[in-house]
C-alpha positions, -999 to +999 in steps of 0.1 A: -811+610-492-774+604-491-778+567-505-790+583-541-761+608-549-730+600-565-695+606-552-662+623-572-637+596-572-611+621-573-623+646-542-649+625-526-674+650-526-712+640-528-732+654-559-767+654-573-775+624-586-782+637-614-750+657-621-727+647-650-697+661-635-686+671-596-695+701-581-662+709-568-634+699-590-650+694-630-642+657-625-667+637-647-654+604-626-686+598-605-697+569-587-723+553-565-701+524-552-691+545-517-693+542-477-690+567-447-708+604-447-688+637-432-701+675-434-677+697-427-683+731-421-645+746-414-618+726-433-593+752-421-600+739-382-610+699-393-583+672-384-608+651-407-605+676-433-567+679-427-568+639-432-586+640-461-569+667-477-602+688-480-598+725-484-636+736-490-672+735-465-693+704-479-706+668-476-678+638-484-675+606-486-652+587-465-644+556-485-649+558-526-642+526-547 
């Protein structure tokens, strides 16, 4: 479930709960404290991803505190 995972406060991509570090950039700055869920499959044809400055496929948060 999405509710259990933590989320990189410097990408906003959702990891494991059980990972240490993110997935995507190395950043050990995880948290649970987040709100808002996007997948996106093509960054290079996402406004969203455009918005977010997202550059890789993958599950995001929208709003990380």
């Amino acid at each position: 479930m999405a509710s259990d995972r933590l989320v990189c406060r410097e990408c906003h991509r959702v990891n494991d709960p059980d990972n240490e570090t993110c997935d995507a950039c190395n950043s050990s700055s995880l948290t649970e404290d987040w709100a808002g869920y996007v997948v996106i499959a093509h960054p290079e044809e996402s406004q969203i991803a455009t918005e977010m400055q997202v550059t890789e496929s993958g599950a995001y948060a929208l709003k990380v505190r």
